[in-house]
C-alpha positions as CSV (number, residue, x, y, z in Angstrom):
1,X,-14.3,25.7,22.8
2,X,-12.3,22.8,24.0
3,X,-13.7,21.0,27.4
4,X,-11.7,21.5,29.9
5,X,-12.2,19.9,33.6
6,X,-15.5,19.9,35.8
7,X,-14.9,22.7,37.6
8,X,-17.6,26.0,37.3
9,X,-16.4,29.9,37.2
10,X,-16.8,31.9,39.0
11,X,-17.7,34.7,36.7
12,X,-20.8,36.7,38.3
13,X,-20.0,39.5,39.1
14,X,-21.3,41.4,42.4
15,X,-23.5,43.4,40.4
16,X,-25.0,40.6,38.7
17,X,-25.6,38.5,41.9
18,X,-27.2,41.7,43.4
19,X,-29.6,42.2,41.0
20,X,-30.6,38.3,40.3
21,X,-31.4,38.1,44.3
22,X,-34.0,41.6,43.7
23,X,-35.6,40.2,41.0
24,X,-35.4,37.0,40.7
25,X,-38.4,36.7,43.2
26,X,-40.4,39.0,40.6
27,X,-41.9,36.2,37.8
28,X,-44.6,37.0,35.3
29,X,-46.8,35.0,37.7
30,X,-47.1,38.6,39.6
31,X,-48.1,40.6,36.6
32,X,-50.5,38.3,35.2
33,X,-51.2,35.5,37.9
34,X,-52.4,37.6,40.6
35,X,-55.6,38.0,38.8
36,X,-56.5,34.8,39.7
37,X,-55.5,34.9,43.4
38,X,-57.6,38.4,43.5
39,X,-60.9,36.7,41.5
40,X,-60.2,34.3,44.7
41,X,-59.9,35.6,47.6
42,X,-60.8,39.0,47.1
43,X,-59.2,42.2,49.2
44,X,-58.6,39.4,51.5
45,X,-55.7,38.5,49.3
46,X,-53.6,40.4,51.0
47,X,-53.2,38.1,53.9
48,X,-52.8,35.3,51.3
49,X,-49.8,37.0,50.2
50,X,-48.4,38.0,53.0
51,X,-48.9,34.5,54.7
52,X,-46.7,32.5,51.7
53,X,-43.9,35.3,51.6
54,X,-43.4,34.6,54.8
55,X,-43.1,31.4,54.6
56,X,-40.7,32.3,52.0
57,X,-38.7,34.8,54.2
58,X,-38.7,31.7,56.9
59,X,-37.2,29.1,54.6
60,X,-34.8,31.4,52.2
61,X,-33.5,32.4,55.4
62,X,-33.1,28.5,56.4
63,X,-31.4,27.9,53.0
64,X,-29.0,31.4,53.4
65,X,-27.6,29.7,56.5
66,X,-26.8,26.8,54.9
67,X,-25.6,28.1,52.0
68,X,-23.7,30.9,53.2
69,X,-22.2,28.3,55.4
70,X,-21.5,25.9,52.5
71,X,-21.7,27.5,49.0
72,X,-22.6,25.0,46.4
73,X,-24.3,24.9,43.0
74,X,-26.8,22.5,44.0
75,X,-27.6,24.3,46.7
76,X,-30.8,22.3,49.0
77,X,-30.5,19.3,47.1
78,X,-26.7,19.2,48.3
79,X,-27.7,19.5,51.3
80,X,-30.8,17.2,51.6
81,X,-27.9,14.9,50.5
82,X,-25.4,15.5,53.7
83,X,-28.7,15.4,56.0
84,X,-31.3,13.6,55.3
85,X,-29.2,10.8,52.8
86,X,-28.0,10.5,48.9
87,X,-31.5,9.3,48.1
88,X,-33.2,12.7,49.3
89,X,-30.6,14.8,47.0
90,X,-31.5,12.7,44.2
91,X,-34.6,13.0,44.9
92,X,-35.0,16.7,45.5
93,X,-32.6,17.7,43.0
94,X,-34.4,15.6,40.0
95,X,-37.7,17.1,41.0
96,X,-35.8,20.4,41.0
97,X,-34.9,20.1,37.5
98,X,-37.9,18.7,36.1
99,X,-39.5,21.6,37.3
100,X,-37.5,24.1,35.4
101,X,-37.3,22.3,32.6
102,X,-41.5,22.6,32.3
103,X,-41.1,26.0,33.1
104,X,-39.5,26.6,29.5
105,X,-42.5,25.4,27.2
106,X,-44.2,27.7,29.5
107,X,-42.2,31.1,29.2
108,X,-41.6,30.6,25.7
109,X,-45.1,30.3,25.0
110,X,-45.9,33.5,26.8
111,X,-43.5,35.0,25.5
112,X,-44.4,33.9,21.8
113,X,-48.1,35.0,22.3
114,X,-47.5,38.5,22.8
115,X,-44.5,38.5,19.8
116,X,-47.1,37.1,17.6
117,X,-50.0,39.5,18.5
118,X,-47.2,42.3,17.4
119,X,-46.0,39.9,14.5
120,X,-48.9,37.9,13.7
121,X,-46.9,37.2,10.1
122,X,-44.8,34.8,11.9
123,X,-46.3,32.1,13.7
124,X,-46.2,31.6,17.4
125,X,-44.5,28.4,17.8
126,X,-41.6,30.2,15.7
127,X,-41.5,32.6,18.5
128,X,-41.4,30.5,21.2
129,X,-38.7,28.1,19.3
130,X,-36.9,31.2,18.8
131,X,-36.6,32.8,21.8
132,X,-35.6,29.5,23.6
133,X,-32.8,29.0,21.2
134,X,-31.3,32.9,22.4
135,X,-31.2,32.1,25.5
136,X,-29.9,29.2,25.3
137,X,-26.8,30.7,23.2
138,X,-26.1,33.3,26.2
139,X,-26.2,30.1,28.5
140,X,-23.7,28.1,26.8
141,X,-20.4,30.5,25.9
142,X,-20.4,32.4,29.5
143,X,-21.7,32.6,32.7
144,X,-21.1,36.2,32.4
145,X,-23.7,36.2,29.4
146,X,-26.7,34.9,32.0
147,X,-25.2,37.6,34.2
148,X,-25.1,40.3,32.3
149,X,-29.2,39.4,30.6
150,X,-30.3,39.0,34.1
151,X,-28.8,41.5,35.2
152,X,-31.0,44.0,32.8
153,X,-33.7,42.0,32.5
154,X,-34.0,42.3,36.4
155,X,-33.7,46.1,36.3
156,X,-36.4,46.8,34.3
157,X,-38.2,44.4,36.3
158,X,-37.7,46.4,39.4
159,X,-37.9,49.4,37.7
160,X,-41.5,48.6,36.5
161,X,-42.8,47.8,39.6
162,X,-41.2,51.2,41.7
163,X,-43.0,53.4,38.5
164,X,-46.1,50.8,38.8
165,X,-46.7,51.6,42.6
166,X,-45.2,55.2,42.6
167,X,-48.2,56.2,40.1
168,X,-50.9,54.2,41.9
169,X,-49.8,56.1,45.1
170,X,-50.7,59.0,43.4
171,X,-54.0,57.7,42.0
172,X,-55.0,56.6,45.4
173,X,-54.2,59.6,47.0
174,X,-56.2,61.3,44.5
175,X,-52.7,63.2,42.5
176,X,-53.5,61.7,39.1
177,X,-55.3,64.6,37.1
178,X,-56.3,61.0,34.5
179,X,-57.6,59.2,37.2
180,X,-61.2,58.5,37.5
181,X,-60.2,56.6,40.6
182,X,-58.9,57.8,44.3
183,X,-58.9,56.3,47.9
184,X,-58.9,52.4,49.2
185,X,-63.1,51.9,49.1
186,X,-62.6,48.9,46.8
187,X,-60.8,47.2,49.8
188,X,-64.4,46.8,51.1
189,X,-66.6,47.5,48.7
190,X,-68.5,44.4,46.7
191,X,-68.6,42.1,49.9
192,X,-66.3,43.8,52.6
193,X,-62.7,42.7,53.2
194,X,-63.3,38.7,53.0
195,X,-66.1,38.6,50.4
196,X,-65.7,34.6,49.7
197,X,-64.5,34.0,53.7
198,X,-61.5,33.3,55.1
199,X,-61.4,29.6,53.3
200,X,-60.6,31.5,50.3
201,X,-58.0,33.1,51.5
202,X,-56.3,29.8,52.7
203,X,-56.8,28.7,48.9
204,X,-55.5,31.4,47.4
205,X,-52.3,30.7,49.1
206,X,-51.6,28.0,47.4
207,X,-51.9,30.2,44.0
208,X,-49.4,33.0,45.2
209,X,-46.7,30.4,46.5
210,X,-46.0,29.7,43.6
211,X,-45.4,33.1,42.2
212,X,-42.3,33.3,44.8
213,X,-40.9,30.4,43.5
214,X,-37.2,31.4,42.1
215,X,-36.6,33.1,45.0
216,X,-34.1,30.3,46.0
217,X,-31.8,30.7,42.2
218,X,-29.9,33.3,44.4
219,X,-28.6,30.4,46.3
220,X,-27.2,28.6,43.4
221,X,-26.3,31.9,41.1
222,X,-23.8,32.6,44.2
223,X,-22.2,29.7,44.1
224,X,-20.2,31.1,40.9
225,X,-19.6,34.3,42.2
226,X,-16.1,35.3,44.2
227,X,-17.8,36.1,47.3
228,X,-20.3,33.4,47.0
229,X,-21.2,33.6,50.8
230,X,-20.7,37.2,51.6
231,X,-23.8,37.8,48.6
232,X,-26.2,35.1,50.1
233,X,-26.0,36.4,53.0
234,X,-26.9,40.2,51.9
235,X,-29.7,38.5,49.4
236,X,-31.1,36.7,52.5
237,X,-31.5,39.5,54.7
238,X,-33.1,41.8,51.6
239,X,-35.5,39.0,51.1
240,X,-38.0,40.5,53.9
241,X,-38.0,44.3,51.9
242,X,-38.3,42.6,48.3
243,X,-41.4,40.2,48.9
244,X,-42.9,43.6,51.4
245,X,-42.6,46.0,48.4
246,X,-43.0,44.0,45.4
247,X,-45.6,42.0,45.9
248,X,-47.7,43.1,48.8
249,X,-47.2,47.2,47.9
250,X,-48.5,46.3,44.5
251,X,-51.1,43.7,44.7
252,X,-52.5,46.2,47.7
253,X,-52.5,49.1,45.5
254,X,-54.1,46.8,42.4
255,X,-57.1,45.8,45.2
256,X,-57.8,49.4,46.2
257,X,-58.0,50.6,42.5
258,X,-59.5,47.8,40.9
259,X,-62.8,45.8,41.9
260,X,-61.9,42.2,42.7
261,X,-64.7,41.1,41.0
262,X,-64.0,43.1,37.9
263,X,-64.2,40.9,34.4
264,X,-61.2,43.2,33.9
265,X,-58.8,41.0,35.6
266,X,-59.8,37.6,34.4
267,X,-59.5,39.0,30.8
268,X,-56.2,41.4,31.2
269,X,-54.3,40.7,34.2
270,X,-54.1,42.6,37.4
271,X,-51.4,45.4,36.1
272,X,-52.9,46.0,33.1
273,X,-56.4,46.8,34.4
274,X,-55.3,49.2,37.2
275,X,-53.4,51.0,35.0
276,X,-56.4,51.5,32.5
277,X,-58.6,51.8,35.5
278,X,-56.7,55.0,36.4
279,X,-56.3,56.5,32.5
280,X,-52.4,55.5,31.6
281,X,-52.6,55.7,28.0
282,X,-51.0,52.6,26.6
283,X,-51.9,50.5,29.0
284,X,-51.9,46.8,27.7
285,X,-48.5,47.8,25.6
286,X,-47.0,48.9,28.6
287,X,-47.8,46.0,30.6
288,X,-47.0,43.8,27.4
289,X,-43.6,44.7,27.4
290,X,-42.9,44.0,31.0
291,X,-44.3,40.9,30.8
292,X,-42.0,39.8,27.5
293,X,-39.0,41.2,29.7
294,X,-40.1,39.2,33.1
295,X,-41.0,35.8,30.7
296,X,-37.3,36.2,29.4
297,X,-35.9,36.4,32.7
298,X,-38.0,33.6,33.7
299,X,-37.0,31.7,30.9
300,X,-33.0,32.9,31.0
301,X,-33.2,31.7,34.6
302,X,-34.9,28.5,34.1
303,X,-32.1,27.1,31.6
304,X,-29.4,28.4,34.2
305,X,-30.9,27.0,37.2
306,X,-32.1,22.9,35.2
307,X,-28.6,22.8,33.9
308,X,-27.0,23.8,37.3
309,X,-29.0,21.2,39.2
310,X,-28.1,18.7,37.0
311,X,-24.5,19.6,36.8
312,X,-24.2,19.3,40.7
313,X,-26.3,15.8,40.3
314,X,-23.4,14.6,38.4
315,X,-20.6,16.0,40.3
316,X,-22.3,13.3,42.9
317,X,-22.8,11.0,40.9
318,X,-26.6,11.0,40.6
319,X,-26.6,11.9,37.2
320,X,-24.8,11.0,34.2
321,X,-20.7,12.0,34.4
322,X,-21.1,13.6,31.3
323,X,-23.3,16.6,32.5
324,X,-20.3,17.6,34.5
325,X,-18.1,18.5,31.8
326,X,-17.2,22.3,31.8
327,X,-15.6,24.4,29.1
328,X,-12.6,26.8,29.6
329,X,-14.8,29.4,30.5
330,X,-16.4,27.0,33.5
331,X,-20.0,26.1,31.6
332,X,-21.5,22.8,32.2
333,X,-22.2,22.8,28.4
334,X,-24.0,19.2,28.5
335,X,-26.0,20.2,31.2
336,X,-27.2,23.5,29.8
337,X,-28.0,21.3,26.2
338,X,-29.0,18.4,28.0
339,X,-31.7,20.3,29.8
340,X,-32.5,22.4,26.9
341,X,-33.3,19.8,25.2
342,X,-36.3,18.4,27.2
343,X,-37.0,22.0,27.1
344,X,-37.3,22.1,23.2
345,X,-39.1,18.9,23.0
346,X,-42.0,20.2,25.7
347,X,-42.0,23.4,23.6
348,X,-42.9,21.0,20.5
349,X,-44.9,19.0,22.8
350,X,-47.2,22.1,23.9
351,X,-48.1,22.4,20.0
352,X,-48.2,19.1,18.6
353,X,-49.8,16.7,21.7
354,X,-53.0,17.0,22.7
355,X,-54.0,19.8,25.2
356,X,-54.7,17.3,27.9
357,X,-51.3,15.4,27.9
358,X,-49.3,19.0,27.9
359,X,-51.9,19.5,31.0
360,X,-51.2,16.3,32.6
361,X,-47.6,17.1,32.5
362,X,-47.8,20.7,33.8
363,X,-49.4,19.4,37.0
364,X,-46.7,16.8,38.2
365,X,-44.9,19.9,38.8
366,X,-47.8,21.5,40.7
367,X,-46.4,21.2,43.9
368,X,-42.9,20.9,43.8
369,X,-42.3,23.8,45.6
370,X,-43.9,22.9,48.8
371,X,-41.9,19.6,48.5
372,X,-38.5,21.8,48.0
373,X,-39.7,24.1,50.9
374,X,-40.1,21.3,53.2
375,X,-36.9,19.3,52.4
376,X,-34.9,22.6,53.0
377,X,-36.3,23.1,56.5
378,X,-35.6,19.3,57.2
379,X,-32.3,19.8,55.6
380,X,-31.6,23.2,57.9
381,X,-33.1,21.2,61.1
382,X,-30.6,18.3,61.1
383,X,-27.3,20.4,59.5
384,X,-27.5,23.3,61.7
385,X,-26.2,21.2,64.8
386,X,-23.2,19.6,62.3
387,X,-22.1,23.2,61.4
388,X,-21.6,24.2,65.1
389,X,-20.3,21.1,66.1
390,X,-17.6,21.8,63.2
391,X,-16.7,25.2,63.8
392,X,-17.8,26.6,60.4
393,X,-18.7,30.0,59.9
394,X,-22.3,31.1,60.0
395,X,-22.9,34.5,58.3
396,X,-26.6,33.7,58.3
397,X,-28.5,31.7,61.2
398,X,-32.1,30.9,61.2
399,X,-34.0,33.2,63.6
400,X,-35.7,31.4,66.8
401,X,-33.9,27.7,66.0
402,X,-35.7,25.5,66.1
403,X,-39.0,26.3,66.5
404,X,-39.5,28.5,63.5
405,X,-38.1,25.5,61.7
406,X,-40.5,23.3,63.3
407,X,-43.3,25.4,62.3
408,X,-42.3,25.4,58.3
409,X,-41.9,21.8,59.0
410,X,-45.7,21.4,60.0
411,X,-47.4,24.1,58.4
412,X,-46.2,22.7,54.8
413,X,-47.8,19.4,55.3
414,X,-50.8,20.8,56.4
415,X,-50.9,23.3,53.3
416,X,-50.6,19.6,51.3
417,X,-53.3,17.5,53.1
418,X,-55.2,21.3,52.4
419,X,-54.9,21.1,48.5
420,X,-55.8,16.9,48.4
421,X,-59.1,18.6,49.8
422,X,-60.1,21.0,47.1
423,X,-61.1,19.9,44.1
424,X,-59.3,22.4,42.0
425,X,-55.8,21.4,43.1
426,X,-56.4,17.6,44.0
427,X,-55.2,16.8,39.9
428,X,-52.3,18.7,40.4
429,X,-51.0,17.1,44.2
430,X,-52.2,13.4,42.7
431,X,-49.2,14.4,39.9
432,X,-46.9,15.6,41.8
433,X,-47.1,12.6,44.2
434,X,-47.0,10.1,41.1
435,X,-43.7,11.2,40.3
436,X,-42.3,12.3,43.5
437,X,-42.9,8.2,44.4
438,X,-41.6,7.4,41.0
439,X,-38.1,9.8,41.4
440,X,-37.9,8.5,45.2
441,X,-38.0,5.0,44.5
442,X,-35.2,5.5,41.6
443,X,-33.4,7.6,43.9
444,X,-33.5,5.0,46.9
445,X,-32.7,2.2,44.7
446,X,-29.2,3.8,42.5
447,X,-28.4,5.3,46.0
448,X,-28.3,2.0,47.5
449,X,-26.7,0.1,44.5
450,X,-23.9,2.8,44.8
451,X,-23.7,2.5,47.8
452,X,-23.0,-1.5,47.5
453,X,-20.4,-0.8,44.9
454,X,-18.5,1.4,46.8
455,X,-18.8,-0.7,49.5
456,X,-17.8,-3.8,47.1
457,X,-14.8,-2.0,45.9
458,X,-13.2,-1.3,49.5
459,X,-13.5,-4.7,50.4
460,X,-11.6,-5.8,46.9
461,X,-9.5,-3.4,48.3
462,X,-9.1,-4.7,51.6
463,X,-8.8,-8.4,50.3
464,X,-5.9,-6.9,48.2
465,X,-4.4,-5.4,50.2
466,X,-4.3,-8.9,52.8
467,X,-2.8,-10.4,49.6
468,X,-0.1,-7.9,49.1
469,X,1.0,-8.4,53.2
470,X,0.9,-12.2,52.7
């Protein structure tokens, strides 16, 4: 397939944007993660959720007005770049990246660990090799092809979770003849609502934000749609109602059923012990196979979004040229194989190094998304007042302006200077800030040196142009 121009497609469809802005805030983290925030906080979780997805809701609906405004594939670190300065889209968008591209070795792995407990025959790093090199083929011929994936990989995503919490409504209410369990005791049972006080709570936030992140892809999926605004705007406003009944609905009706204290959950995940806590047959096969589909997704989305960011890093000249190279169906093939590629060799990595150096790269990527949170509410603070003065249209506009902003703006920090002070998350911040320093100071200084050149270049220009007059 010849290369062609620069340019992206614009080949998701409506459907497909629709369904990657439902799901594409559901992660395996929810099936298999909560456990941990539960073992943490207790009932009391509940607030923990509720608290991060709406500081979710707050900043997806600072980046929809941005976005909506100004489609773009590189969606907040674009923007970091027109607000804040080249050196924060750089520095955003690498961090971005890097992120996605550790998320691979991850997915693939989870993935390969159930295959091989199906399969033991062939061996897990097969698996995971395997599956990353599918979904990399559906990345590189079409846009269409991650479409078209996500698109059914979301709905039986969704459709897991409305049969999930449609049969633990019945089990609470006491409508499941298999159930041994009925009602919402277990919400204060075993130490009442806060069993480890409300400190917990605040740390378990820090667990479940992360579960939320991709909730932002919708932003950048858009971009190569025909309506890209019209679709960020209607993901935007569904983000309240997706975070309400996907997460909250479940995780409440996992904490009535299922004892937060229950060895259960450390050793099979929060889905899989309330469905054996109320007698579905099948339980851990079920839940298996949901979290294979949700791992794909994850993993499908992960290789669209790296090679995306890159792409648009290029197309401003923060990355190489070459990533910006499309084919004649619009793919950014480079990009896609460039960042499959750090993908493969983290997959290796995760098999071959030693456990600690895989770990130590995990956690530089620990709190990226508090870092990408708070650059899009700097981003929204300082380009909402350019949009107006330019007259461009605003589908989507951030709800009490500015001081909602303000408030995302402080609380993040505060949810940072919160983790350096626990000592289960001060490895992980210590990381993150290594190479957040590192990527800034890169960014900063190739900012500034283009900057210079361009500058050098228009006064060769000028100095030309003198000598053309004379």
């Amino acid at each position: 397939m010849a290369e062609v121009g620069t340019a992206l497609s614009s080949g998701l469809k409506n459907r497909h944007v629709t369904m990657i802005s439902i799901a594409g805030v559901i992660g395996a983290g929810l099936f298999v993660g909560s456990a941990d925030a539960i073992a943490t906080a207790g009932p009391g979780v509940l607030i923990s959720y509720a608290f991060a997805g709406l500081l979710v809701v707050l900043v997806m609906r600072m980046l929809g007005e941005m976005a909506a405004a100004r489609p773009d594939s590189g969606s907040f670190s674009t923007y970091a770049d027109h607000a804040i300065g080249p050196w924060a889209g750089f520095s955003v968008g690498w961090l971005y990246w890097w992120f996605w591209v550790l998320v691979i070795p991850l997915e693939a792995t989870a993935a390969a660990t159930i295959l091989n407990s199906w399969m033991p025959a062939v061996a897990q790093w097969v698996w995971a090799l395997a599956i990353t090199l599918a979904l990399t083929a559906t990345n590189l011929f079409d846009v269409a092809n991650y479409g078209e994936f996500e698109f059914w990989f979301a709905l039986l995503k969704v459709i897991a979770i409305i049969a999930f919490i449609a049969v633990g409504v019945l089990a609470v209410l006491g409508l499941l003849p298999s159930s041994d369990v009925s009602g919402a005791s277990r919400l204060f049972d075993d130490g009442g609502f806060l069993p480890n006080g409300f400190g917990a709570v605040i740390a378990a936030v820090l667990t479940t934000m992360f579960s939320f992140m991709g909730t932002e892809i919708v932003t950048i999926a858009a971009a190569e749609s025909e309506k890209p605004a019209e679709q960020i705007g209607r993901a935007t406003r569904s983000v309240i109602w997706r975070i309400s009944v996907f997460y909250l609905a479940s995780i409440l009706l996992v904490v009535a059923l299922v004892p937060w204290n229950s060895p259960r959950l450390a050793e099979a995940g929060s889905y899989q012990s309330a469905l054996e806590a109320i007698g579905v047959p099948g339980a851990k096969g079920i839940v298996d196979v949901v979290v294979l589909v949700a791992v794909a997704s994850c993993l499908n989305s992960a290789l669209y979004t790296a090679s995306r960011m890159i792409y648009s890093l290029g197309r401003r000249g923060q990355a190489p040229r070459a990533v910006m190279r499309t084919t004649g169906n619009g793919v950014p093939r480079v990009a896609v194989l460039a960042s499959t590629a750090v993908g493969f060799l983290t997959v290796i990595a995760n098999y071959l190094v030693p456990e600690a150096v895989f770990t130590t790269l995990l956690a530089t990527s620990g709190a990226i998304a508090l870092l990408v949170y708070l650059v899009i509410a700097v981003s929204q603070l300082r380009l909402r007042a350019k949009l107006e003065r330019d007259g461009a249209a605003m589908p989507v506009r951030m709800w009490v302006y500015p001081w909602l902003t303000w408030a995302v703006v402080i609380v993040i920090p505060v949810m940072l200077v919160y983790m350096a002070t626990r000592e289960a998350s001060r490895f992980d911040l210590a990381m993150t800030a290594l190479i957040a320093v590192v990527v800034v100071a890169v960014g900063v200084f190739t900012t500034r040196r283009a900057g210079r050149s361009a500058g050098d270049l228009d006064l060769d220009d000028a100095r030309a142009d003198r000598g053309d007059r004379v």
